[in-house]
C-alpha positions as CSV (number, residue, x, y, z in Angstrom):
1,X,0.0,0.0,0.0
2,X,3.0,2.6,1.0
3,X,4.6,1.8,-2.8
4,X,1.2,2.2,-4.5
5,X,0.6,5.1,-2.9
6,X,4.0,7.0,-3.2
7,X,3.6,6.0,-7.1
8,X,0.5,7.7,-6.9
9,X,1.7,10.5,-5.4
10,X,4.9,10.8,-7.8
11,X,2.1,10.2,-11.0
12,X,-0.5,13.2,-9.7
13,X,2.9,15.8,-9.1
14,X,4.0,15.1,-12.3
15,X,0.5,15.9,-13.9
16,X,0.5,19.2,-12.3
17,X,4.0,20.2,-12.9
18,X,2.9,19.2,-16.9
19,X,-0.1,21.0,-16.5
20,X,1.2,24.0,-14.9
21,X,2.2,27.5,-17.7
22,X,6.1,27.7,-17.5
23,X,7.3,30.8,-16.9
24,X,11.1,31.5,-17.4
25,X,12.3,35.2,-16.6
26,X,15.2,37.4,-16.4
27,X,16.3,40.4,-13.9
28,X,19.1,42.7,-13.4
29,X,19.5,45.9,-13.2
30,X,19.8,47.6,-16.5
31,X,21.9,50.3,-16.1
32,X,25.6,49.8,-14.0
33,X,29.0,51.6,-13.7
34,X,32.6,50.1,-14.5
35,X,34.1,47.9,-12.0
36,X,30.1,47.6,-10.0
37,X,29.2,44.4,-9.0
38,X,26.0,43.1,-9.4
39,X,23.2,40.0,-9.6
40,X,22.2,38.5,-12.5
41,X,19.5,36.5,-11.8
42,X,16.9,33.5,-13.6
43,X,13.9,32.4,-12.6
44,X,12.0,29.6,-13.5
45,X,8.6,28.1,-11.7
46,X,8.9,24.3,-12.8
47,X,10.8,21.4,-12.3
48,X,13.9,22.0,-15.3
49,X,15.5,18.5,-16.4
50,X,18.5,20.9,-18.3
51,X,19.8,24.2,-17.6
52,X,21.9,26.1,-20.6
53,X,22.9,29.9,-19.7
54,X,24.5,32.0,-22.3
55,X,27.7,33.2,-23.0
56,X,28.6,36.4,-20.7
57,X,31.8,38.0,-22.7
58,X,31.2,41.0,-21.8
59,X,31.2,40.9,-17.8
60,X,33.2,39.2,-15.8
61,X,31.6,36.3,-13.7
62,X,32.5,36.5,-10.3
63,X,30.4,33.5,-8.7
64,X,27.3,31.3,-10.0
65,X,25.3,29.9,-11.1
66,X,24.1,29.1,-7.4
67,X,20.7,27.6,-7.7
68,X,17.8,27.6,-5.1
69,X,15.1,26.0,-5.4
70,X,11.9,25.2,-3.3
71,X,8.0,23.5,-4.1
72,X,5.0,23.6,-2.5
73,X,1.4,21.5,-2.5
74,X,-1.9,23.7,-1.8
75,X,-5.1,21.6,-1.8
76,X,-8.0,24.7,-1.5
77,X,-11.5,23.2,-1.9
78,X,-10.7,19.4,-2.7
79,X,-7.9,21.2,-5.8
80,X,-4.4,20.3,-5.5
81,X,-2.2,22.3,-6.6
82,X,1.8,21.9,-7.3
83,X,4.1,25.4,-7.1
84,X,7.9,25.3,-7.8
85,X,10.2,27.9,-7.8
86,X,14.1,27.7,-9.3
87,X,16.0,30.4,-9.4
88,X,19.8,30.9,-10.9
89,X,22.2,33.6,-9.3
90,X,25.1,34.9,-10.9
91,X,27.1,38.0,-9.8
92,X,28.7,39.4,-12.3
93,X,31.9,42.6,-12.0
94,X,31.2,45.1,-15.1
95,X,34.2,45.5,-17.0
96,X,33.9,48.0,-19.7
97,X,31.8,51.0,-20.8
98,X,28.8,50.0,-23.6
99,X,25.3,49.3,-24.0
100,X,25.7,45.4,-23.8
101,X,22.8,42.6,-24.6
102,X,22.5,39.0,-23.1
103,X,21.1,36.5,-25.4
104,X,18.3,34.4,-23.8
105,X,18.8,31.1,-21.4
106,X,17.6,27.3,-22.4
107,X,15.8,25.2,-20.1
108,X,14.0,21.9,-20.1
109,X,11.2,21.6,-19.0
110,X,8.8,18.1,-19.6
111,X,11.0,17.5,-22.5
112,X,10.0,20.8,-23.9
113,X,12.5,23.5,-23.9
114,X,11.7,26.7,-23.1
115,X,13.9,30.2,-23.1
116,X,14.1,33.7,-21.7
117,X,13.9,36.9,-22.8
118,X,17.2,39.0,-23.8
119,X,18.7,41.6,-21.4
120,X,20.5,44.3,-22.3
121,X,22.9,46.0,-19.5
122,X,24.5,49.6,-20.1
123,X,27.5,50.1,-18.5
124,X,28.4,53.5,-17.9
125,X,31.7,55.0,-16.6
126,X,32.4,54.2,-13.1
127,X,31.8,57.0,-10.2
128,X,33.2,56.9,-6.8
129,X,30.0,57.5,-5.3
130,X,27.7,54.5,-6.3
131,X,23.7,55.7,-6.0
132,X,22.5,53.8,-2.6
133,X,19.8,51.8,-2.4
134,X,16.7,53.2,-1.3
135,X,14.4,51.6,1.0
136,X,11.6,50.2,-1.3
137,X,14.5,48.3,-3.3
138,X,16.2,46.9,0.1
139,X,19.7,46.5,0.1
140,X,22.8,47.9,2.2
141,X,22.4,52.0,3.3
142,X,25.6,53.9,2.1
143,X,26.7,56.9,3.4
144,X,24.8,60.1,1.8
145,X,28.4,61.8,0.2
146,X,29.0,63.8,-3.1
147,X,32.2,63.8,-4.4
148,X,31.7,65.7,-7.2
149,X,30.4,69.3,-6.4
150,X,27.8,71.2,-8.7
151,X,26.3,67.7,-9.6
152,X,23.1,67.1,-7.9
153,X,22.6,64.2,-5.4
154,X,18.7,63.8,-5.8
155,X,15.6,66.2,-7.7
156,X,12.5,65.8,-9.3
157,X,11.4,66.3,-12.9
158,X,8.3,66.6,-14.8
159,X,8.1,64.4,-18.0
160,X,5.9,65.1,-20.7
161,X,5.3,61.6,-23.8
162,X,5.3,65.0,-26.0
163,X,5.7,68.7,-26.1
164,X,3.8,69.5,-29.0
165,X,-0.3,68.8,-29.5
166,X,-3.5,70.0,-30.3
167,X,-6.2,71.6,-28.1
168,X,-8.0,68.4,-26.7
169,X,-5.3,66.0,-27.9
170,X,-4.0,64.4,-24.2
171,X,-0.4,64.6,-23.1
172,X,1.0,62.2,-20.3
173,X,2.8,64.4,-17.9
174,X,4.8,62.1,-15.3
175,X,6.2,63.2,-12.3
176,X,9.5,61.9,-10.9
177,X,12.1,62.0,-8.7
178,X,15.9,60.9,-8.9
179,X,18.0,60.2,-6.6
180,X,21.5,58.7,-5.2
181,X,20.9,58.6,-1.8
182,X,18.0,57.0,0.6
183,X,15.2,59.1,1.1
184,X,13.2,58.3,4.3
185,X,9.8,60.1,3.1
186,X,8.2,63.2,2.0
187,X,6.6,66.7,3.1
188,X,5.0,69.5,2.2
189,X,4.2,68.4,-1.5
190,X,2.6,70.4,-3.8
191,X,1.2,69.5,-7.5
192,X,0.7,71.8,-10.1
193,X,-2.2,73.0,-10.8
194,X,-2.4,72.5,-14.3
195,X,-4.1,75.6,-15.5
196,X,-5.4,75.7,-18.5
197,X,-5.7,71.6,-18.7
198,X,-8.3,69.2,-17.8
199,X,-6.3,66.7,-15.6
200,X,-7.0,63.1,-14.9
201,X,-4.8,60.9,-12.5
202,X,-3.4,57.9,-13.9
203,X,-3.4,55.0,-11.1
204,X,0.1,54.2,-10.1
205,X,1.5,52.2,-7.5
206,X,1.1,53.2,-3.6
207,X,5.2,52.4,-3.1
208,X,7.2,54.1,-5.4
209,X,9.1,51.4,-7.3
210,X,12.9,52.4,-8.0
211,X,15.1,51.5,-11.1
212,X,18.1,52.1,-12.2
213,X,18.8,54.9,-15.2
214,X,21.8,56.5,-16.3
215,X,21.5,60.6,-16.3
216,X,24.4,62.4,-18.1
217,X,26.6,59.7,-17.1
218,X,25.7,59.2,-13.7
219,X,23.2,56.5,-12.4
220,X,20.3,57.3,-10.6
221,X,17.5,55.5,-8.7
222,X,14.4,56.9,-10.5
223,X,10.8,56.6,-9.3
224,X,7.6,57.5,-10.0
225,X,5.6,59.7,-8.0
226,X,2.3,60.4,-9.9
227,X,1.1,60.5,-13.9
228,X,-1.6,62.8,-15.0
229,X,-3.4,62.9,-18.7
230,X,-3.8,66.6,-19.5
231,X,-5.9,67.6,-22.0
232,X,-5.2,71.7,-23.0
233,X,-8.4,73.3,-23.0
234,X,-7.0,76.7,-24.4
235,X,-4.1,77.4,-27.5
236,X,-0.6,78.8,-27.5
237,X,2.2,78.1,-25.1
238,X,1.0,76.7,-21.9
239,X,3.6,76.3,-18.9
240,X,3.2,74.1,-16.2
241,X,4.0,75.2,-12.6
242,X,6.9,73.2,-10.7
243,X,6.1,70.9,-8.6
244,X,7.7,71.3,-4.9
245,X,8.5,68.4,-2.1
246,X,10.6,68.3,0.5
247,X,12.5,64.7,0.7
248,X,13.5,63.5,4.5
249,X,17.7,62.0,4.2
250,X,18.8,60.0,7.1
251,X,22.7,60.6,7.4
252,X,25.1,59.7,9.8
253,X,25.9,62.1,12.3
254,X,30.0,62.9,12.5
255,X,32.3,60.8,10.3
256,X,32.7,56.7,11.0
257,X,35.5,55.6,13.5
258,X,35.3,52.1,13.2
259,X,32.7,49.0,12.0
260,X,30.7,48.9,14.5
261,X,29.6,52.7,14.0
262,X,28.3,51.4,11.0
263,X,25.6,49.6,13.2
264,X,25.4,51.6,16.4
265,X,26.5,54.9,14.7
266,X,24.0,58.3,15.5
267,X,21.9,59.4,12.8
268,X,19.9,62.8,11.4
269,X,17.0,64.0,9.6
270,X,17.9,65.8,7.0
271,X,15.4,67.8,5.1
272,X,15.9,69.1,1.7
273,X,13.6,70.9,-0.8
274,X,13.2,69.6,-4.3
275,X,11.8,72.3,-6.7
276,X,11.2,70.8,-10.8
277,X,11.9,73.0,-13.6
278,X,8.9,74.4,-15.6
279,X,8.1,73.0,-18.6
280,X,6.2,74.2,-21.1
281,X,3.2,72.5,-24.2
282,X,2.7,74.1,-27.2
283,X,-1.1,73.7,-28.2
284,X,-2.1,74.3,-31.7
285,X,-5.4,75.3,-32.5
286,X,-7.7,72.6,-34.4
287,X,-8.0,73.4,-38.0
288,X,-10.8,75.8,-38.8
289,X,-12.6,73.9,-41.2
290,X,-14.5,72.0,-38.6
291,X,-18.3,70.2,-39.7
292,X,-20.8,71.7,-37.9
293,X,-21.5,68.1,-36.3
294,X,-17.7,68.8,-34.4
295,X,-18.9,68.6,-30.9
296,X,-14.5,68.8,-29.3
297,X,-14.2,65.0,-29.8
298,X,-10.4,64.5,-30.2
299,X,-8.7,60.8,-30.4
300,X,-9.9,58.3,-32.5
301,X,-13.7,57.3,-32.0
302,X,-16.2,54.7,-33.4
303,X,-19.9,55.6,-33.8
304,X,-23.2,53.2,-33.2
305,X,-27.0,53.3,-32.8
306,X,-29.6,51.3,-32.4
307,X,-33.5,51.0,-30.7
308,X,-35.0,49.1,-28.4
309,X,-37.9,48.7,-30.7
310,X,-39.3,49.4,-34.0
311,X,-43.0,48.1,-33.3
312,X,-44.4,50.2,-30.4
313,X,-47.9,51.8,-29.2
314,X,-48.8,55.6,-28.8
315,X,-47.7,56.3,-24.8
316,X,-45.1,54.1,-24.9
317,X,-41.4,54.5,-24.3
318,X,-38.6,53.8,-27.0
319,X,-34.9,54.5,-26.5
320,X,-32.5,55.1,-28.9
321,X,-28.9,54.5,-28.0
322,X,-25.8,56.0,-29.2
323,X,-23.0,54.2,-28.6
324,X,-19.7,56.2,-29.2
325,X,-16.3,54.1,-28.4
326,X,-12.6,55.1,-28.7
327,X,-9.4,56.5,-27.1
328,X,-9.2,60.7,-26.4
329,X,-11.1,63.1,-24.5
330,X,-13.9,61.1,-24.5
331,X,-14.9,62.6,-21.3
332,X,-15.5,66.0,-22.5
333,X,-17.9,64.8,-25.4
334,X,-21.2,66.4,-25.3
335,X,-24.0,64.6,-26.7
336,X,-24.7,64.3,-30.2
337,X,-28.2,65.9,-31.7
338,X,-31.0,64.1,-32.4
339,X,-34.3,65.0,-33.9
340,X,-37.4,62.6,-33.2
341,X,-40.1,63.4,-35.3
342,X,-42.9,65.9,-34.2
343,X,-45.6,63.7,-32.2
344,X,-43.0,62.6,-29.9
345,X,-42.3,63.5,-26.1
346,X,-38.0,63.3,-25.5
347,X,-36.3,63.8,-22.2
348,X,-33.1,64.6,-21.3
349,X,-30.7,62.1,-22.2
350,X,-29.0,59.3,-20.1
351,X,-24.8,59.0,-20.3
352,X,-23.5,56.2,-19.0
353,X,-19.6,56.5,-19.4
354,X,-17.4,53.0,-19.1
355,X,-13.8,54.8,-19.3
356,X,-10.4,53.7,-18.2
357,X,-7.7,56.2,-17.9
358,X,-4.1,54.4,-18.4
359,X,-0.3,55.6,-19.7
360,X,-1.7,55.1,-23.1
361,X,-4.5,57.8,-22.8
362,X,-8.2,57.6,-21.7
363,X,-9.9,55.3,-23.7
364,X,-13.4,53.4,-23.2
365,X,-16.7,54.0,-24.2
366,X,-19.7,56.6,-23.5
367,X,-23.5,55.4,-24.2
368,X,-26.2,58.0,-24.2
369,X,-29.5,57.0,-23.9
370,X,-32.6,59.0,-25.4
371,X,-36.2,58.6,-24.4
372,X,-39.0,59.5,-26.6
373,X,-42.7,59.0,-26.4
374,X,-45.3,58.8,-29.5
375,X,-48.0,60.4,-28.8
376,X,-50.0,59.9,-32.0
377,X,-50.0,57.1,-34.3
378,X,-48.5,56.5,-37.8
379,X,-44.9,55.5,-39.5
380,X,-42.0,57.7,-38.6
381,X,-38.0,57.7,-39.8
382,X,-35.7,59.5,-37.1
383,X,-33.3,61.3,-40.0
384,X,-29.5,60.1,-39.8
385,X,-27.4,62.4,-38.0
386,X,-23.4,62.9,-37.7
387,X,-20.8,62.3,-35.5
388,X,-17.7,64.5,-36.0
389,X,-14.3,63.9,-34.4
390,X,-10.8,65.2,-34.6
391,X,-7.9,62.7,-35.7
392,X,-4.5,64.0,-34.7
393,X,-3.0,61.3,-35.9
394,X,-4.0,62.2,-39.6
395,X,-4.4,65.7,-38.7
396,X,-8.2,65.8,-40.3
397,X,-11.6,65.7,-39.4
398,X,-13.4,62.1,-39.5
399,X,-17.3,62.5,-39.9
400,X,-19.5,59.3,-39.0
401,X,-23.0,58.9,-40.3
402,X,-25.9,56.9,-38.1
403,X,-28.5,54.9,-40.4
404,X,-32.1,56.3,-40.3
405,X,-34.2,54.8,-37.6
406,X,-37.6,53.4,-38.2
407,X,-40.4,53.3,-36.2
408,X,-44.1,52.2,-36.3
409,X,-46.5,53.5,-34.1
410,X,-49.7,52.1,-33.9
411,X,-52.5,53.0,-31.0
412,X,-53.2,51.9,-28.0
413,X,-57.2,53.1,-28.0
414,X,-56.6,55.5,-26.0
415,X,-57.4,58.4,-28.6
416,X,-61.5,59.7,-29.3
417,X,-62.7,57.8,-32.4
418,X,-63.4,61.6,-33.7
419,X,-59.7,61.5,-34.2
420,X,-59.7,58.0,-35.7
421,X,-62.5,58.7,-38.4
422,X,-61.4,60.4,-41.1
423,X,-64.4,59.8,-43.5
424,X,-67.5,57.5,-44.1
425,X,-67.8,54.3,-45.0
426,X,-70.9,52.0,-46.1
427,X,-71.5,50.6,-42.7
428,X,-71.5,54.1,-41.2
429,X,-74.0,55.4,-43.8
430,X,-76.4,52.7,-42.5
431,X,-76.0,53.4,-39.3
432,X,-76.7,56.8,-39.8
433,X,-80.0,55.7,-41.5
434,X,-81.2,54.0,-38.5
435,X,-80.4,56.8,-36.1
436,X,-82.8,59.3,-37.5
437,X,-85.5,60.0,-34.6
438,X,-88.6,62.2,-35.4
439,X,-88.7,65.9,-34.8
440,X,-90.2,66.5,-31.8
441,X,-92.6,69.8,-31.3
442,X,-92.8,70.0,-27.6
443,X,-90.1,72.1,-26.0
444,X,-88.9,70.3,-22.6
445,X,-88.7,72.2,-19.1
446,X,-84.6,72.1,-19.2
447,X,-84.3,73.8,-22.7
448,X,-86.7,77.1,-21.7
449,X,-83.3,78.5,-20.1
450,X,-81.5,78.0,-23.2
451,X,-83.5,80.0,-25.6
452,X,-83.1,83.3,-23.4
453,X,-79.3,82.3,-23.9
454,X,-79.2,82.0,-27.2
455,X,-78.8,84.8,-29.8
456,X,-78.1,87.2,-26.5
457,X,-75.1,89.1,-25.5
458,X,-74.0,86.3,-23.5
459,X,-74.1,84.0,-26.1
460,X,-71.0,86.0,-28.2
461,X,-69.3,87.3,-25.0
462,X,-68.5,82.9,-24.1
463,X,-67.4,82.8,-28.0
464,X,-64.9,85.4,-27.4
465,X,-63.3,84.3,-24.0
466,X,-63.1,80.7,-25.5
467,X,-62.0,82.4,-28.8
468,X,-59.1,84.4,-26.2
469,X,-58.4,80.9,-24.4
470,X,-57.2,79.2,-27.7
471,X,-55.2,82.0,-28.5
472,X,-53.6,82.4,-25.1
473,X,-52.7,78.2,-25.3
474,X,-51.5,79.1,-28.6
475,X,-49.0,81.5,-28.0
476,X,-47.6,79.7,-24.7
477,X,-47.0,76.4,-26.5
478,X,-45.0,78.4,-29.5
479,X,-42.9,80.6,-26.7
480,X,-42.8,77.1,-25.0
481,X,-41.3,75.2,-28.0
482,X,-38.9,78.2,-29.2
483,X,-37.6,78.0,-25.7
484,X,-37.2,74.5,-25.7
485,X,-35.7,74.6,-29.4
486,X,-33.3,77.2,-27.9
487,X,-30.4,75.3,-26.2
488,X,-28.4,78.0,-24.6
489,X,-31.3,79.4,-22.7
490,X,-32.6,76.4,-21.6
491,X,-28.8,76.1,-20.2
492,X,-28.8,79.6,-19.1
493,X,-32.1,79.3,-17.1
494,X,-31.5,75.9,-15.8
495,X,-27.5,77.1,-14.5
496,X,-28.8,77.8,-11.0
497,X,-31.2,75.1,-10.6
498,X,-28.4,72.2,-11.4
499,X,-25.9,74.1,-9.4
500,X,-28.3,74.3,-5.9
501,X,-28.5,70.3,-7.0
502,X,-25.1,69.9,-6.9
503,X,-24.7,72.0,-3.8
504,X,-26.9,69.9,-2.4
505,X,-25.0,66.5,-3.1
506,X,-21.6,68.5,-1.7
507,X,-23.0,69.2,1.5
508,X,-24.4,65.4,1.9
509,X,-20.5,64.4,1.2
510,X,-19.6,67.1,3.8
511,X,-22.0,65.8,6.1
512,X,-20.1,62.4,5.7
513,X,-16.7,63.8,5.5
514,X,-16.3,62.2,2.3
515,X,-13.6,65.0,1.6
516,X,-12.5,63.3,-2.5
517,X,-16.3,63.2,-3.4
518,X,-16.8,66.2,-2.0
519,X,-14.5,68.3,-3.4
520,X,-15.0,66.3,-7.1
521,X,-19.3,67.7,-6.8
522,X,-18.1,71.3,-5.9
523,X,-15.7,71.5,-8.9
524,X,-18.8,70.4,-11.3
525,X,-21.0,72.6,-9.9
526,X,-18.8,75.7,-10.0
527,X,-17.2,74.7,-13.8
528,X,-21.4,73.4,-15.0
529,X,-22.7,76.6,-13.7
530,X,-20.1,78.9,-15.5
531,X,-20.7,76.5,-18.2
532,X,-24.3,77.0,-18.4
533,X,-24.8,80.7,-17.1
534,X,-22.3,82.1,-19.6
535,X,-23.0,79.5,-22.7
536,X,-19.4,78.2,-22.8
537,X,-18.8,75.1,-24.7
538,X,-16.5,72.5,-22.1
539,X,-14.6,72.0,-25.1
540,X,-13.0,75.9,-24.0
541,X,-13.8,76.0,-20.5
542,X,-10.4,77.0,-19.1
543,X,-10.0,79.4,-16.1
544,X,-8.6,82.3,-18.4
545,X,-12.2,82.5,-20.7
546,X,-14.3,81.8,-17.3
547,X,-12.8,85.0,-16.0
548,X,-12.8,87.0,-19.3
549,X,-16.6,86.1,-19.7
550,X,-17.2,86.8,-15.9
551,X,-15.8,90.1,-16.4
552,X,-17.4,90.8,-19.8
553,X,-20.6,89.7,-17.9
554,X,-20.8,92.3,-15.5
555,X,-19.1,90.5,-12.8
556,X,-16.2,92.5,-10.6
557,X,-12.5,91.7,-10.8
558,X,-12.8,90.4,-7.2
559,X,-15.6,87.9,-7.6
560,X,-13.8,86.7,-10.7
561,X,-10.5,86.1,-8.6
562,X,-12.6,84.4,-6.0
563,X,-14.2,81.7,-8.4
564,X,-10.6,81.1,-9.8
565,X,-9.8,80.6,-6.2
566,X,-12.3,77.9,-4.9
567,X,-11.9,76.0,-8.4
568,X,-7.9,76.1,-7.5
569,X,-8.8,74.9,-3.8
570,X,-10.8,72.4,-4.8
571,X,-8.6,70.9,-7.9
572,X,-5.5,71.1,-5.1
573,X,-7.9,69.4,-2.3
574,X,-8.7,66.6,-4.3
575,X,-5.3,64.9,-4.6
576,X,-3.7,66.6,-0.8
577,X,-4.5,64.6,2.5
578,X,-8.0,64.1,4.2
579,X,-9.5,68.1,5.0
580,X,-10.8,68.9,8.0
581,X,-14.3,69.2,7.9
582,X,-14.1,73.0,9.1
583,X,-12.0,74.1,5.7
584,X,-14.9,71.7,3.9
585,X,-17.7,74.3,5.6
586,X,-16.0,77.2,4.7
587,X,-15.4,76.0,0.4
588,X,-19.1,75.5,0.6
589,X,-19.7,78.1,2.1
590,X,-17.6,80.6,-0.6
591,X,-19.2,78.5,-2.9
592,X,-22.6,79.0,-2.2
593,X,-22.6,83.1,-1.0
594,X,-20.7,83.3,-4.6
595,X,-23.5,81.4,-7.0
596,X,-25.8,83.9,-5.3
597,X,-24.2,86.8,-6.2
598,X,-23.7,85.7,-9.6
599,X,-27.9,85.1,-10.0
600,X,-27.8,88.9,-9.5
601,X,-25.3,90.1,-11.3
602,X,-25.6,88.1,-14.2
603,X,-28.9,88.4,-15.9
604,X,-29.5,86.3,-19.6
């Protein structure tokens, strides 16, 4: 029984190891100075029957390969599973300056062989101080010393993926620091503001990962410390404001006397601010031959529609969907135009936005629902309409068409059968014969009233109030359906209503001390209302036009310098630590005495 069931046991590991994905990887650091020594390192997460490293002229091997290896059974809900882990050290002693590339390792694996990737190693000329390693990478601390002056030990840098684009086109702008030394944390950080861009965070890693990179000759730990998609809402030569930390050093405090100061040695806090240099996008204008279906899409889109439902009765509900798909400012796309036939009741429409923002741009899709209600029977085609977007790319305008829509209403017998009937037919022309009754001479009780009524004064004053009534309905459901027809004022009037909404939401957040969601609902309800108040597309919504069209609007220099400041607050608030809820109170507060003071200033 013992040999059966070791044989069993030998049979059901090898199963797994065959049915387990091999996975055969390199590391090393890819940038290292003359006469460094480092690991070069393989890793491999099955069982390898043959091992066959490459040739590794151009470094000199100090020690290796040492292999380590280790395995593992997990049984988790009646599964078994087998994990192994080999892993082949080398250290290798750099030798000469060059940019260097290590073919790829053979294992065997199951009788199948398998191979890494290539690695290529630049070797840079040595230095005499070495960058330490920091404390996310682990390693031995070195002592923080320069010994060349007028060559900085550590700073920070904003990157940009390009310095050239066009207004809407997004540009990655990363923000790192390099350094030589350990840095024990950070204080007093402060972002740019990004004026003149609609920023949105990329998600990066909560621990800054380090790796190596050779600067002007000299190698640096770099790490990331945040990545933002900008998108320039404004043209001309936008410049970014520095961004500031201060980075905590621990050094040793007085010079080493023997080893064991190295372990029992005093140290300090030493604090050290890091300011980047600005940096500045040029944004070009989009080309002025724009369709008048251009809405500020910019990226590269795809365009769909469809309906819930061809067939339907008056009084009931059909949606039409438009789909639009892509990579670019999808965000900042307003809703295309439709126009449903008249007889139909829309609504506002729905947007429902699946978007993931990522080092490769903001890409996903937006689907905007739109409700309409027949109220009258019949066949009806919803016209095509356009989709317009900007391709940087190509440097052109892209135009998609929808298909016309087609829909067939038929009644639900709700409507009078005098608006049915639209003639006679035979069976009606007998009925009619059978419904003729015999004049009557007698005059009953209920009709001697009438008579004095009729042919009186009376009688032509009721036609004229009902005559004034019609008119009156007339006139308010014209002025009704201009105003509805008329976009911007429907905006304009609406501005304060959707803001007090917004308000609302921000001080339910406050209430929680939900600080992010809080300040996220105060910066749409102070950009929508200037939006909507002052009939500026968000395609150019930038703080400069806000406070040009505040001031143009009647609105002091002060009040206009106050907006710009809670929008700044809030944009700053959203990405700084937790706010008390006090400084929350008194935002909203700003906020709220400000949109007032616009109602009356600011009449459209």
């Amino acid at each position: 029984m013992k040999r059966a069931f070791l044989t069993f046991q030998a049979v059901l590991f090898a199963f797994l190891a065959f049915g387990q994905d091999v996975e055969f990887s390199v590391s090393a650091p890819s940038v290292v100075a003359v006469g460094e020594k480092f690991r070069f390192t393989y890793n491999l997460n099955a069982r390898p029957q043959e091992f066959n490293p490459p040739s590794f002229g151009n470094f000199y091997v100090l020690a290796g390969p040492s292999i380590s290896q280790s395995s593992s059974v997990e049984i988790v809900n009646g599964k078994v599973t087998q994990n192994y882990s080999y892993v082949y050290t080398y250290i290798f002693e750099a030798t000469t300056e060059g940019k260097y590339t290590i073919e790829p390792a053979k294992v065997t694996v199951n009788r199948k062989e398998y191979q890494s990737d290539s690695f290529t190693i630049e070797v840079v000329k040595g230095n005499a101080a070495q960058p330490k390693s920091t404390s996310q990478q682990g390693g031995t601390q070195q002592s923080a010393t320069s010994t060349e002056t007028g060559v900085d030990e550590y700073f920070v840098a904003i990157e940009l993926d390009r310095q050239t684009v066009y207004r809407g086109q997004p540009v990655l702008a990363t923000i790192k620091i390099y350094t030589r030394q350990s840095i024990a944390g950070f204080e007093e950080v402060k972002f740019p503001a990004f004026s003149g861009f609609w920023n949105q965070e990329v998600e990066t890693p909560d621990n800054i990962q380090f790796q190596r990179k050779n600067i002007n000759g000299r190698i640096y730990n770099e790490g990331v410390l945040r990545k933002y998609l900008l998108f320039p809402q404004q043209t001309g030569d936008i410049k970014i404001d520095p961004f500031e930390t201060v980075v905590l050093l621990q050094q040793r405090a007085g010079r080493s006397q023997s080893i064991f100061d190295d372990f029992f040695g005093m140290y300090q806090t030493v604090r050290k601010r890091l300011v980047s240099k600005p940096v500045t996008i040029k944004v070009k204008d989009l080309p002025a031959n724009a369709p008048a279906s251009f809405n500020g899409a910019v990226g590269k889109f795809s365009f769909e529609t469809s309906i819930d439902k061809n067939d339907i009765k008056t009084n009931e509900a059909a949606t039409v969907k438009v789909r639009i798909a892509g990579s670019g400012n999808i965000r900042l796309i307003e809703s295309p135009k439709i126009e449903f036939p008249s007889g139909f009741e829309t609504f506002d429409p729905k947007v429902t936005e699946n978007i993931n923002t990522t080092t490769q741009g903001a890409s996903g899709s937006k689907v905007i629902e739109f409700v309409a209600i027949p109220r009258t029977p019949g066949k009806y085609e919803i016209d095509k309409f356009e989709f317009t977007y900007f391709d940087p790319n190509k440097e052109t305008y892209v135009t998609l068409k929808s298909k016309p829509i087609s829909i067939n209403v038929e009644s639900d017998g709700s409507q009078p059968v005098g608006m049915q009937a639209m003639g006679f037919g035979k069976e009606d022309v007998k009925f009619i014969g059978k419904d003729i009754r015999f004049i009557k001479t007698e005059v009953p009780m209920f009709r001697v009233g009438w008579h004095s009524f009729y042919g009186s004064l009376w009688q032509w004053l009721s036609y004229a109030i009902v005559l004034a009534i019609f008119a009156g309905l007339f006139v308010l459901i014209t002025n009704q359906r201009q105003y509805m027809n008329n976009i911007t004022l429907v905006r304009t009037r609406r501005a304060n209503k959707v803001a007090r909404k917004r308000l609302e939401s921000a001080h339910r957040y406050m209430n929680l001390n939900e600080s992010e969601h809080f300040y996220d609902e105060l910066l749409k309800c102070m950009w929508g209302y200037i939006a909507d108040k002052l009939s500026i597309p968000i395609a150019e919504l930038s703080s400069d036009s806000a406070r040009e069209t505040l001031i143009e609007s009647g609105v002091s220099v002060d009040d206009s310098t106050e907006f710009l400041r809670i929008i700044s607050e809030c944009e700053y608030a959203r990405f700084a630590p937790k706010s008390e809820l006090a400084q929350m109170g008194t935002l909203y507060s700003s906020a709220h005495t400000l949109i007032s003071k616009f109602e009356d200033i600011i009449k459209k």
